[in-house]
N, C-alpha and C positions, 0 to 999 in steps of 0.2 A: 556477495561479490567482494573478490580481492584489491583491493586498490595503498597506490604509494601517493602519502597526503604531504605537502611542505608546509612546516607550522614553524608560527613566530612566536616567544614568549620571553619573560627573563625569568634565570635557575640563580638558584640559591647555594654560591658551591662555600661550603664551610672549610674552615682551617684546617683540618686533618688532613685537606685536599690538594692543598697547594703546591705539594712536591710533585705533584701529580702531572703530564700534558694536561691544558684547562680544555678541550677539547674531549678527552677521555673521562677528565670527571664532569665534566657536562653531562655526558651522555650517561653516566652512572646517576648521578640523581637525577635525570629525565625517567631512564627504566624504571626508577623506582616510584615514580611518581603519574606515569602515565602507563606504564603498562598494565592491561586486563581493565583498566575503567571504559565504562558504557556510553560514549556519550549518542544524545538525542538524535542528532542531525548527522552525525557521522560513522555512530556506529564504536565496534571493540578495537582498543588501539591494542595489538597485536605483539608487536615489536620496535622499538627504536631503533632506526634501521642505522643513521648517522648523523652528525651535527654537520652541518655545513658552514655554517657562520657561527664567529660565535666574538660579544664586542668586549671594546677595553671594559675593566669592571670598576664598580663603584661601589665605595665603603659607606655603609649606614652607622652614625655614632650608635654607640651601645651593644652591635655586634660587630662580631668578627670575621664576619664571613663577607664576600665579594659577589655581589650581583651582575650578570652579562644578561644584556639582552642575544640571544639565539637564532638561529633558523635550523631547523632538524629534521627530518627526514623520517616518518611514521608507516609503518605495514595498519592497513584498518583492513576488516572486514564488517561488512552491511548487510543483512540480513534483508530484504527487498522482494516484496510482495510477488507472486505472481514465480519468480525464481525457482528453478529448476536446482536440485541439491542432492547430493547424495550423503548416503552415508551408514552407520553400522544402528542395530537395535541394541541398545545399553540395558535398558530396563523395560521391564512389562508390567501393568494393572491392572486390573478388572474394566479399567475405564476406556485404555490403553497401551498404547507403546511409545519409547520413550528414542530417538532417531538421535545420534552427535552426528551436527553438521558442521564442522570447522571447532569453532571456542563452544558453540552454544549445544546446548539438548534442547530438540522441538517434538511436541509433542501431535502423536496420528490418533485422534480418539477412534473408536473403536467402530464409530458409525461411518469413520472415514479411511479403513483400512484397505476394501476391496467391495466390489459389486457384489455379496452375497451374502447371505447373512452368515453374522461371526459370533462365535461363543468364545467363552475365555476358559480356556483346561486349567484350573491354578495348582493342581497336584503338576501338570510338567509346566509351567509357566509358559504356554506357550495359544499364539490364537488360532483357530479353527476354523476355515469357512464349509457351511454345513453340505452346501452343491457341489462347490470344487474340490473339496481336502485340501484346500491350499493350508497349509503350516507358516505361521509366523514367531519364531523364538528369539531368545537373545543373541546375539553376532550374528543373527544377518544382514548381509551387504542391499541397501535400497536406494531406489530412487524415488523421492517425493516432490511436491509442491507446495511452496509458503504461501499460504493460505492468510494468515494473519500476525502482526506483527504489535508486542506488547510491550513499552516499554515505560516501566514505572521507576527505574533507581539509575545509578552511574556503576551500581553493581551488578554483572555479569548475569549470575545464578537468580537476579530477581525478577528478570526479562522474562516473557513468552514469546513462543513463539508456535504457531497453527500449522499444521501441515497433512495434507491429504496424497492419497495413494490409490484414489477410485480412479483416475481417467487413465486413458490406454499409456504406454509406455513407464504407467511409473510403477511403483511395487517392489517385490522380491526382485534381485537379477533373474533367478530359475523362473518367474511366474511368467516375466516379459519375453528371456529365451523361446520358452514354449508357444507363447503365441506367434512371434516371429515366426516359427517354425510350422505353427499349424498357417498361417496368411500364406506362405510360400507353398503348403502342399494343394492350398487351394485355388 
């Protein structure tokens, strides 16, 4: 889930900075500071959207740099149980397949691809259901379910995250067209 967060904090804008609007290098050490980190309760801060306050500053002896306390304007996204997501297949495994839904790769193991039983082709890297022929390969466009949600670091790539493709509506685009199509003929 997409969401715009307003957050308070004080930035650290060093001397090189000061010819600068302190509004503009606010938000340049904010990006570099808060973008792509994971946090627990809120999720990937995405982008520094804009600084909206930002106060008189205060010198600390022994540096040279000015301290503002902030209010700023943050892009997050939440990866949130249950949530409906789409997205492209990046990579495949023996194990599974590998789903970019927004910033993160979540992974569909292989017991949770489709209702049928699936084998894995690894000369074409691609999966197989042995009933349907359904095909799953890399770049194709899905829709899944987050299933489960793993989060061990403040870094991005160390996160999991679970996601199934068995119940009706999710899957391949082509897998769901088709049933649409077969409910309507009947």
């Amino acid at each position: 889930m997409y969401r715009l967060l307003k957050v308070k904090d004080v930035v650290r804008i060093p001397p090189r900075m000061f010819t600068m609007d302190p509004k503009e290098a606010a938000k340049l050490v904010l990006r570099e500071t808060y973008e792509g980190i994971y946090d627990r309760d809120e999720g990937v801060v995405l982008s520094v959207i804009d600084v909206e306050e930002i106060g008189e500053g205060v010198i600390v002896p022994g540096d040279g740099a000015t301290y503002h306390e902030v209010v700023f304007t943050v892009l997050m996204w939440t990866p949130r149980h249950h949530e409906v997501v789409e997205g492209e297949v990046v990579d495949v495994a023996p194990y599974g397949a590998f789903i970019r839904i927004g910033p993160m790769d979540g992974l569909v193991h292989i017991s949770q691809l489709m209702d049928d039983y699936v084998v894995f082709d690894e000369k074409n890297r691609q999966f197989i259901g042995k009933e349907t022929k359904r095909i799953l390969k890399l770049g194709d466009p899905v829709r899944a379910r987050i299933i489960a949600v793993s989060v061990k670091s403040r870094v991005i790539r160390e996160n999991k995250i679970g996601l199934t493709m068995r119940q009706p509506g999710l899957g391949k685009f082509d897998w769901i067209e088709k049933e649409k199509r077969k409910a309507k003929e009947e």
